[in-house]
Backbone as JSON, one array per atom type, in Angstrom:
{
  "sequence": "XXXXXXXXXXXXXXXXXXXXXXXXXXXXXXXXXXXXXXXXXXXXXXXXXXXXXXXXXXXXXXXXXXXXXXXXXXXXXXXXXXXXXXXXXXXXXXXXXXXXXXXXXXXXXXXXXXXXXXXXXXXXXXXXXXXXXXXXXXXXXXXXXXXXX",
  "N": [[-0.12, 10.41, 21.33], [-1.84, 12.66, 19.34], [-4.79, 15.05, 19.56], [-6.45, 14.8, 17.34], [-9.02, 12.76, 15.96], [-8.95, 9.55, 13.87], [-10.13, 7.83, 11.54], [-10.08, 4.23, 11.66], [-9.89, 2.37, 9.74], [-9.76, 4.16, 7.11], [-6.89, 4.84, 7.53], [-5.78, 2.48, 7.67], [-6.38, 1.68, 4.81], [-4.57, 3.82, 3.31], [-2.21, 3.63, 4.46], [-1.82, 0.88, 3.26], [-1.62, 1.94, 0.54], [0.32, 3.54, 0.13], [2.37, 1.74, 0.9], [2.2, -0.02, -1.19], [2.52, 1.76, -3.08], [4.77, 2.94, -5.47], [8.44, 3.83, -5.38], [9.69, 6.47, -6.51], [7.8, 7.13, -7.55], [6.2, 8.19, -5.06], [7.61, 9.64, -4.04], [8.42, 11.75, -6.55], [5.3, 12.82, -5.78], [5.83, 13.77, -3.32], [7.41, 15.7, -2.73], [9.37, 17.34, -0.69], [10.6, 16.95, 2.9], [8.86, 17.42, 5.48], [10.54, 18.64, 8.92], [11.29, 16.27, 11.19], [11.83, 13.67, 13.68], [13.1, 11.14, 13.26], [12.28, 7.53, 14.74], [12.16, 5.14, 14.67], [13.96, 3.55, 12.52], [14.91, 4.13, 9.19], [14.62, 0.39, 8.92], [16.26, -2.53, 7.55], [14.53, -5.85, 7.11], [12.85, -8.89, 7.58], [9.61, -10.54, 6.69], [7.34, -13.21, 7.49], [5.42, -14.89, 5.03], [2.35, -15.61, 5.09], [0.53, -18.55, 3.5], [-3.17, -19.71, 1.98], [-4.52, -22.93, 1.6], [-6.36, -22.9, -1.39], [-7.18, -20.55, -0.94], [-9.29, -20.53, 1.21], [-7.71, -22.37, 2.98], [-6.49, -24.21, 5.13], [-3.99, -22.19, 7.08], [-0.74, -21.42, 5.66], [2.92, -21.73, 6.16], [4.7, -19.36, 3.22], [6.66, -18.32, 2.52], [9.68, -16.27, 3.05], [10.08, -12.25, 3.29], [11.44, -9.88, 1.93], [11.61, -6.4, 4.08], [11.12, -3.22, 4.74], [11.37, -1.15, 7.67], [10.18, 1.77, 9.28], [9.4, 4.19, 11.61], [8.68, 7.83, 12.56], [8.77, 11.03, 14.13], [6.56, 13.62, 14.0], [6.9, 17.82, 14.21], [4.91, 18.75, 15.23], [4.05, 16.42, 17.14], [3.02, 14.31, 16.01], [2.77, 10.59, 15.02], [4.42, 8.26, 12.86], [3.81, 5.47, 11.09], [5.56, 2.94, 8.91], [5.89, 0.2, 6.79], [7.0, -1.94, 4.29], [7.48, -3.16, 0.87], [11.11, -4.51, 0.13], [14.16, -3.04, -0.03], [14.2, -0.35, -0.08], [15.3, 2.43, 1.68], [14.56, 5.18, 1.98], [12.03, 5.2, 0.59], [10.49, 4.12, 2.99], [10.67, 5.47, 4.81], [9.66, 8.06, 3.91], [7.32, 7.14, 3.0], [6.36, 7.04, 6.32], [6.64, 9.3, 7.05], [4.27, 10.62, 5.98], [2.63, 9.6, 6.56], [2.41, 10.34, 9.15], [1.53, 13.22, 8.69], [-0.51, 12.73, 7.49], [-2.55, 12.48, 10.03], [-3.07, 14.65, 10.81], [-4.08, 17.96, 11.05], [-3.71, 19.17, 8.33], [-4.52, 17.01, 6.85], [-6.3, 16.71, 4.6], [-5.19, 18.12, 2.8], [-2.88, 16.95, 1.66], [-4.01, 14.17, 1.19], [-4.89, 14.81, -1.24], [-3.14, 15.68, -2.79], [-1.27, 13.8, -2.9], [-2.59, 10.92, -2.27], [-4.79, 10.41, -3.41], [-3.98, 11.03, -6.4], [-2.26, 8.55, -6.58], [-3.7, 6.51, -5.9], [-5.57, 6.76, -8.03], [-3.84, 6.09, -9.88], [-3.43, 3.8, -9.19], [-5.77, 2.12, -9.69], [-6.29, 2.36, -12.57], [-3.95, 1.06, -13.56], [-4.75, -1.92, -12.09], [-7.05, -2.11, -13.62], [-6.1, -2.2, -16.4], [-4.47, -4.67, -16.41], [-6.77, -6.28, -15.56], [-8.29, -5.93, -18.25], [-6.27, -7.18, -19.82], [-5.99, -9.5, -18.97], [-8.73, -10.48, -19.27], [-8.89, -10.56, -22.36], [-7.47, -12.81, -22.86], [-9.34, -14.51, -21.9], [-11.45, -17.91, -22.71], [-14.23, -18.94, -23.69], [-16.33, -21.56, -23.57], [-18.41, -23.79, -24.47], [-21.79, -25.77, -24.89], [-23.23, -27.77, -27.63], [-26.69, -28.56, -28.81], [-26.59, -31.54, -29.89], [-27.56, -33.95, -31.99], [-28.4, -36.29, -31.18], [-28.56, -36.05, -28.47], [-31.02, -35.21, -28.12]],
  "CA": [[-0.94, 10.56, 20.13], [-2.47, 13.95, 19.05], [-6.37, 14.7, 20.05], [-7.15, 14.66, 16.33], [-9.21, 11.48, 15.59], [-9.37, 9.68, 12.55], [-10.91, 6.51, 10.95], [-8.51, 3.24, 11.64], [-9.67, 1.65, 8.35], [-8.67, 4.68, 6.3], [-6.0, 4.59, 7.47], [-5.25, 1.19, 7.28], [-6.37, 1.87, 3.2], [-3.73, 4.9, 3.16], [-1.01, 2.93, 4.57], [-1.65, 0.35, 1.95], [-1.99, 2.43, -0.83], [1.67, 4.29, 0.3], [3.29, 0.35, 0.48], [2.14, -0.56, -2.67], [3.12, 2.92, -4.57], [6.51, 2.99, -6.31], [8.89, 4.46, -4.56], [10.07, 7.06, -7.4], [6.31, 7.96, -7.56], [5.97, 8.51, -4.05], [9.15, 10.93, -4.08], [7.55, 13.07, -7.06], [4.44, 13.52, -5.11], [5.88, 14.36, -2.14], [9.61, 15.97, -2.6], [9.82, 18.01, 0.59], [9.87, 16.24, 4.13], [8.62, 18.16, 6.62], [10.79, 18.6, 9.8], [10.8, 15.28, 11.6], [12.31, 12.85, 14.2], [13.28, 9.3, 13.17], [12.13, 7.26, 16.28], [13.16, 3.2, 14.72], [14.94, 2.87, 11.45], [14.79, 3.06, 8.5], [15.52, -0.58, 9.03], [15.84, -4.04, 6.84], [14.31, -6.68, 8.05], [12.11, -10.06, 6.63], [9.19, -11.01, 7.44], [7.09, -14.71, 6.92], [4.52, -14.65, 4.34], [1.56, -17.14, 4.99], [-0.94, -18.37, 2.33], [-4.03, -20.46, 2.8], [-4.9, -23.65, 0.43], [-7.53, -22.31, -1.93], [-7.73, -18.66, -0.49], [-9.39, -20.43, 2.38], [-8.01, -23.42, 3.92], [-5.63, -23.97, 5.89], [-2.56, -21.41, 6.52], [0.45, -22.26, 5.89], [4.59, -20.32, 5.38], [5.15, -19.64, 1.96], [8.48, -17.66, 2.66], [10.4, -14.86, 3.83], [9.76, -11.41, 2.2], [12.24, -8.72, 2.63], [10.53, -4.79, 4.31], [11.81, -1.88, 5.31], [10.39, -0.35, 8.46], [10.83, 2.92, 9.84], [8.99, 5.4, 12.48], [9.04, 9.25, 12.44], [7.64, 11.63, 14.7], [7.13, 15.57, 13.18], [7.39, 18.85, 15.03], [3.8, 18.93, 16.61], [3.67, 15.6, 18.05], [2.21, 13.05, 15.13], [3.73, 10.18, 14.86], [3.92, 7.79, 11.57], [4.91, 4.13, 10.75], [5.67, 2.52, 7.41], [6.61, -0.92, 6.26], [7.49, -1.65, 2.77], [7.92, -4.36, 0.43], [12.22, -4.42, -0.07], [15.03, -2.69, 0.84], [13.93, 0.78, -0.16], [14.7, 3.05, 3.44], [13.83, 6.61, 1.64], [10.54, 5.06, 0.5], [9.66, 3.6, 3.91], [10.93, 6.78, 6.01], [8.93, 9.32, 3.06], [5.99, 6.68, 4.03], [5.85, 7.66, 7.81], [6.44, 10.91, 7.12], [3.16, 10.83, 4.81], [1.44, 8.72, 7.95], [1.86, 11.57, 10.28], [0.98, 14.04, 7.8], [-2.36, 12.54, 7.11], [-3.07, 12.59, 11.25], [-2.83, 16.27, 11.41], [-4.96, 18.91, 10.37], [-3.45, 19.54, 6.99], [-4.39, 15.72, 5.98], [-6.91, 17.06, 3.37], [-3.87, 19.04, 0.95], [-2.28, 15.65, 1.2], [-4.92, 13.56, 0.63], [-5.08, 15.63, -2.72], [-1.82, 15.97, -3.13], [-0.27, 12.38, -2.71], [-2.75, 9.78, -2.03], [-5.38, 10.97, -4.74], [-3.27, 10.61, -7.64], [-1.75, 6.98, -6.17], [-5.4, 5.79, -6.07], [-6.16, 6.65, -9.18], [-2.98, 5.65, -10.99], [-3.43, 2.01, -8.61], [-7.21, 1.8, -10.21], [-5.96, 2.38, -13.76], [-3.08, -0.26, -13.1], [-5.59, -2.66, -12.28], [-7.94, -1.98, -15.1], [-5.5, -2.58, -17.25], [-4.3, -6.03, -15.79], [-7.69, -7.1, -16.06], [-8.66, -6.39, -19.54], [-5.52, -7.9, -20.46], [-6.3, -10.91, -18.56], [-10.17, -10.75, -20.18], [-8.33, -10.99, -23.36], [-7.21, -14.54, -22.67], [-10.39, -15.67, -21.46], [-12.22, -18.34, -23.23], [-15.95, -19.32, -23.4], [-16.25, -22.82, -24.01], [-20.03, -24.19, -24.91], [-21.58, -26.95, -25.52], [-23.86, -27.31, -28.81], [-27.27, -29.31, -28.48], [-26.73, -32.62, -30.42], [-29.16, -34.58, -32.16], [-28.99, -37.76, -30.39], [-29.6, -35.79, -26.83], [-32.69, -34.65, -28.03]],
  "C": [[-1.65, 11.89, 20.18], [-4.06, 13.4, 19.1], [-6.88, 14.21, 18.52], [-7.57, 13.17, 15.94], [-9.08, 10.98, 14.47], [-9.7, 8.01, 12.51], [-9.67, 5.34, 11.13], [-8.86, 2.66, 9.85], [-9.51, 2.57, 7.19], [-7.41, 4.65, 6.84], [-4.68, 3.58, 8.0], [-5.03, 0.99, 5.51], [-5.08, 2.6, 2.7], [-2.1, 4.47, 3.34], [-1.0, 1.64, 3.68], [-1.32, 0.57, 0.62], [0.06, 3.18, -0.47], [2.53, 2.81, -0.06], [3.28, -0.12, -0.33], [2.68, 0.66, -3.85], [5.01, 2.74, -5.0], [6.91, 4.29, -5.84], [9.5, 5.88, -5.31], [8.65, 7.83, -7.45], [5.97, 8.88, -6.35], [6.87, 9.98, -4.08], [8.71, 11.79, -4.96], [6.69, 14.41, -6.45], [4.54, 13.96, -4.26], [7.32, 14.66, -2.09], [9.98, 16.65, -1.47], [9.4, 17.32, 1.73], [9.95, 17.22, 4.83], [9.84, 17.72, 7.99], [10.73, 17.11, 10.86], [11.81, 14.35, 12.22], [12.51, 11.32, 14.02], [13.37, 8.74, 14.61], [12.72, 5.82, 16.06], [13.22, 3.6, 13.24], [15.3, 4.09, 10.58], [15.36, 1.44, 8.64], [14.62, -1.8, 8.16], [15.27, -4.79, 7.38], [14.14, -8.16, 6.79], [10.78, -10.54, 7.68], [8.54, -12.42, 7.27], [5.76, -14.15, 5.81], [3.52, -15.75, 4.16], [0.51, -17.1, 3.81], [-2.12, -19.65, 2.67], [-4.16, -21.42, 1.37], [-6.16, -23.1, -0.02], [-8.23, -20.99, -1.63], [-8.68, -19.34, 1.08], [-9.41, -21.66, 3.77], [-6.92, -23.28, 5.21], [-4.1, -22.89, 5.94], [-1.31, -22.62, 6.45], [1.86, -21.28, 5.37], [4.66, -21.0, 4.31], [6.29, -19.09, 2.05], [8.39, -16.84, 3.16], [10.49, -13.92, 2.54], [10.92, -10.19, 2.91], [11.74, -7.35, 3.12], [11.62, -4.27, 4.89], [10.98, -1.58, 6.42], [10.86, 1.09, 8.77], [9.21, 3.32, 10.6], [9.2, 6.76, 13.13], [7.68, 9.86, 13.55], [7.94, 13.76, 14.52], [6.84, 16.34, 14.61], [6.07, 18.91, 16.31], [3.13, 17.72, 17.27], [3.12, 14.4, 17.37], [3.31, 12.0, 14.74], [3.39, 8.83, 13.83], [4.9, 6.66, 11.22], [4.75, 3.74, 9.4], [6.35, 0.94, 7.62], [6.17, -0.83, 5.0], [7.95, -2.76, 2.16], [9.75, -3.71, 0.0], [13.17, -3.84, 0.73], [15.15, -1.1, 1.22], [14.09, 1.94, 1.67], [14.12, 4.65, 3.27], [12.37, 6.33, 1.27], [9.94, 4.72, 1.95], [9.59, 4.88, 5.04], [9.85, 7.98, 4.76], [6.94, 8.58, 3.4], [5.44, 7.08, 4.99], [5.72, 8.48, 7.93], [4.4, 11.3, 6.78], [2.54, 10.4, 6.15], [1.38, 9.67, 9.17], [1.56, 12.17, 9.75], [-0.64, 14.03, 7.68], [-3.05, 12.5, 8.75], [-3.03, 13.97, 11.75], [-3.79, 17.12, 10.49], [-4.52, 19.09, 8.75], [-3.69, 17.98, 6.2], [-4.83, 16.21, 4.79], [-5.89, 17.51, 1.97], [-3.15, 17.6, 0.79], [-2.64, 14.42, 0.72], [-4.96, 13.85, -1.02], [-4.36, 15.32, -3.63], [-1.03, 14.46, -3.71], [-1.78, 11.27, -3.24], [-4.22, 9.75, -3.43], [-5.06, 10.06, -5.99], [-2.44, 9.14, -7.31], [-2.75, 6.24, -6.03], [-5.78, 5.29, -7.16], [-5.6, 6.04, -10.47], [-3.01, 3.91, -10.81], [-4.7, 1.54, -9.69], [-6.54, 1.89, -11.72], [-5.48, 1.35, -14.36], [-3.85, -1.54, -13.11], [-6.22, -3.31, -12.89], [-7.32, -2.24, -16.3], [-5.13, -4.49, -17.53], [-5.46, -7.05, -15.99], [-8.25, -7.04, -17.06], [-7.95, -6.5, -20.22], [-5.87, -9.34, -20.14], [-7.85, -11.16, -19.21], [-9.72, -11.02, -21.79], [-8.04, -12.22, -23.46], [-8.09, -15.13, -22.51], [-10.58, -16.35, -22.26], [-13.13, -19.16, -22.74], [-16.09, -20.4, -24.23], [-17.81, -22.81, -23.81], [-20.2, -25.3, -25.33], [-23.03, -26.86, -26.6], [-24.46, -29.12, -28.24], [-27.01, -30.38, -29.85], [-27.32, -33.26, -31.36], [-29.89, -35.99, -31.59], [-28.91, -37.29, -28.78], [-30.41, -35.3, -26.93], [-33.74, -35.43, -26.86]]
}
């Protein structure tokens, strides 16, 4: 691992935000790969997918999900994993690439560059989703009576 430190829960956020982008998007924002050693895949896999009763009871397998993994390591020593919802192996290998990228001095232009604009287009996404779904709501009431006075 290179001396440069960095935060695990960005980039635990960063590697989320790359597995959830569309893989066509990703490829825009980032069309040139840097120099770089494939160390495991791209490879298919599946993995289990547990869910809990009511968000928090008990777990339990809801199925098998198909990912891609891969691990790349670039010219000065950083090295960058990806998994991936499907079968996608250019999105999951342009992933790792991006995951060593952001552990090296030049994270900042990429930060900018890539993960920026995949933030902001995720937050939009979102915002949308939910004041479509606020559209549906309804506000039920109840009207005082005259015999529960």
């Amino acid at each position: 691992m290179n001396a440069l430190c960095f935060d695990t829960a960005a980039r635990k956020a960063w590697m989320g935000l790359l597995a959830r982008s569309s893989p066509a998007r990703l490829g825009e924002l980032l069309t040139d790969l840097p120099e770089h050693t494939v160390l495991r895949g791209p490879e298919v896999g599946a993995v289990m997918v547990r869910g809990r009763v009511g968000g928090t009871g008990q777990p339990f397998n809801l199925g098998e999900m198909t990912v891609t993994r891969c691990s790349v390591r670039l010219s000065d020593g950083a090295v960058g994993h990806a998994h991936v919802q499907g079968r996608d192996k250019a999105h999951a290998r342009r992933a790792a690439v991006l995951d060593a990228l952001l552990q090296t001095p030049a994270a900042a232009g990429y930060e900018a560059q890539v993960l920026t604009p995949l933030r902001q287009e995720e937050t939009a996404a979102r915002a949308l989703r939910a004041a479509k779904a606020a559209a549906t709501k309804v506000e039920f009431f109840t009207l005082v009576r005259g015999e529960d006075k």
